[in-house]
N, C-alpha and C positions, 0 to 999 in steps of 0.2 A: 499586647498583641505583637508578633514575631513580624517581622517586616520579610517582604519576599526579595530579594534584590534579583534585579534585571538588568542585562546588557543589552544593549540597543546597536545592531551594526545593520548601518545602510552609508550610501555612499551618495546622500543626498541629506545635507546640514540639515536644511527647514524643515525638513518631515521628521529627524530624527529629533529634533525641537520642539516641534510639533508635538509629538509623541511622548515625549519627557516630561512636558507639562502637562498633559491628562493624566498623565500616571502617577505626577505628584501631586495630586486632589485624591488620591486613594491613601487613606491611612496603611495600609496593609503591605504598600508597595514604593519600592524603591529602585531609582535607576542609580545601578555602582558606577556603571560608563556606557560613554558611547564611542564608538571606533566605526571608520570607514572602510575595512576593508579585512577581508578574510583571514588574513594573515595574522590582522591587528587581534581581531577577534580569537583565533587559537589563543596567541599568547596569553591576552585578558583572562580568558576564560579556565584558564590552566593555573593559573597566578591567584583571580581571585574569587575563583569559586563560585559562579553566581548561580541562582535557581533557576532563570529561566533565561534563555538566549532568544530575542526577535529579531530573525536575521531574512536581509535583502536577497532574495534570488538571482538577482542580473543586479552584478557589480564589476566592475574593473578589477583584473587581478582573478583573484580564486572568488569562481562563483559561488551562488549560495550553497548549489549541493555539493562541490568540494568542500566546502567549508565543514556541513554538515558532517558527509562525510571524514572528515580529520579530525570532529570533534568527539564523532564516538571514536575514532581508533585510539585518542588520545584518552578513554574513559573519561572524558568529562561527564560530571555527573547531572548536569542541566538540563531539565528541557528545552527540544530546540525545537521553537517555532519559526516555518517559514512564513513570510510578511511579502508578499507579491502584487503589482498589478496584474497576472497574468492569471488567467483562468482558464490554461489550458490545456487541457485533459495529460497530455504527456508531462508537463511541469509538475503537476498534482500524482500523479502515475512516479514518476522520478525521484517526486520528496518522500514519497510514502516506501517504495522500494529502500530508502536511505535513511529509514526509521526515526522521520521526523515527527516528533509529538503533536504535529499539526499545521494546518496550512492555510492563513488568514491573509483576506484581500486588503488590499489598501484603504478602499473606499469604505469597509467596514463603520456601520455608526459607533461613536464614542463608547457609547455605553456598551454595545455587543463586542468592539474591542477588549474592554476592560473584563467583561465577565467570563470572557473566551479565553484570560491569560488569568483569571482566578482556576478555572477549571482545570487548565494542563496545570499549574502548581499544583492542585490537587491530585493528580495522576489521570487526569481525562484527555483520549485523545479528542483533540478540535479540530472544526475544518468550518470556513465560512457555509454561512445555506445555501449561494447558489452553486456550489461545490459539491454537495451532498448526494446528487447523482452521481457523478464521476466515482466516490469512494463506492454507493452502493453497486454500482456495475464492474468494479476493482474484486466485490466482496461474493461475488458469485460464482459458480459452479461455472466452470468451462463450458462454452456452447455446446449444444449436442452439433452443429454442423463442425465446428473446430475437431470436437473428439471424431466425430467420423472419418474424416480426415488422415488421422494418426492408424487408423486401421487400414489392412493390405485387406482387397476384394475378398481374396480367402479367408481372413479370421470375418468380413464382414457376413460372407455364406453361412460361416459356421453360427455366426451370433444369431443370425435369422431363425436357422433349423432349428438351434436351442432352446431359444424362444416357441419356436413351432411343436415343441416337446421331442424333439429325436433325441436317441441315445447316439452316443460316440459312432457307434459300429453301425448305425444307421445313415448318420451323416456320412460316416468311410463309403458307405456303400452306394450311398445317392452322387458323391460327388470322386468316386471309382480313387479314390487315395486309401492310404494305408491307415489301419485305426490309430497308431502310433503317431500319423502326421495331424492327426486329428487333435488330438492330448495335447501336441504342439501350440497350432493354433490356440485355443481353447487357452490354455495357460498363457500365449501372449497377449492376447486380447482382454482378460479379467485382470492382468496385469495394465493395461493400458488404460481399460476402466475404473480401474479400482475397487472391482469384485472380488469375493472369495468363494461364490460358489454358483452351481448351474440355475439356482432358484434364483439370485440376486440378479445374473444375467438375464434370463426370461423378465423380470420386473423390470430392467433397466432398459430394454428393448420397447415395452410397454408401455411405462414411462412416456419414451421419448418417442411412441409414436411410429417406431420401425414397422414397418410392411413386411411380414412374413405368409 
């Protein structure tokens, strides 16, 4: 069986000790090094190739997401899991922006640690369960109050009447503008939606429950 080698940087000995002896009860897995500090970490990591990186988020020096991020610009080919006590929605938001293979709490049980760093070697992204909100509301369609927002009163008239089935030249004519200024709108707005046409608009309207 091919052994997975692991680097271990956190900037606290005991837990990185910690951590190195559960992991060497796993046949499968191996820790190459362990380094304190982000810096250490690039170079390791660049030198000697390891499969997976479990790196501290709040350390002295370069944090965990500069780290992160240095280590893709550097193509390292590792997955890089962050390892945090922090469970807090901007941290988890921040790692994932920074295309970390995943985001595991400290207090994680042994076992749920171990199988969570089998699975990103496997190509699976991880993230602790009580995290699994944060990713699933990460993973969702922009609010409809958010997108409302992004619309000027005018394309929002126009999305209504659309909805309400008017033509262009009906809309021009209820809201005394030019059908041309019409076309306008109408084109920024299914831009803004991310529609391509007057039928997806009406649905999208409906959808989300707009009052026309």
């Amino acid at each position: 069986m091919k052994q997975a080698n692991i680097l271990l940087v956190d900037d606290h000995p005991m837990l990185r000790k910690g951590v190195a002896q559960l992991i060497s009860l796993e046949d499968n897995l191996h820790v190459i090094g362990e380094v304190n500090s982000g810096d250490e970490a690039i170079s390791f990591a660049v030198e000697h190739v390891p499969d997976l990186v479990l790196l501290d988020l709040n350390m002295k020096g370069l944090s965990g997401i500069e780290t992160l991020s240095a280590l893709k610009r550097a193509n390292v080919s590792a997955k890089v899991i962050i390892f945090s006590v922090s469970d807090n929605e901007t941290d988890v938001l921040q790692a994932l922006k920074f295309n970390a293979d995943g985001y595991l709490l400290k207090d994680s049980e042994p076992e749920e640690l171990i199988e969570k760093i089998n699975q990103a070697i496997s190509g699976e992204f991880v993230i602790s369960e009580p995290l699994t909100q944060i990713l699933a509301r990460s993973l969702r369609p922009q609010q409809q109050t958010n997108i409302l927002q992004t619309l000027t009163p005018r394309e929002l008239e126009n999305l209504k009447l659309i909805a309400g089935g008017k033509s262009n030249k009906e809309i021009a004519r209820k809201l005394g503008i030019a059908e041309s200024t019409v076309k306008v709108h109408n084109k920024n707005l299914f831009k803004k939606l991310e529609l391509k046409s007057r039928v997806e608009a009406a649905m999208w309207a409906v959808d989300h429950k707009l009052s026309f």
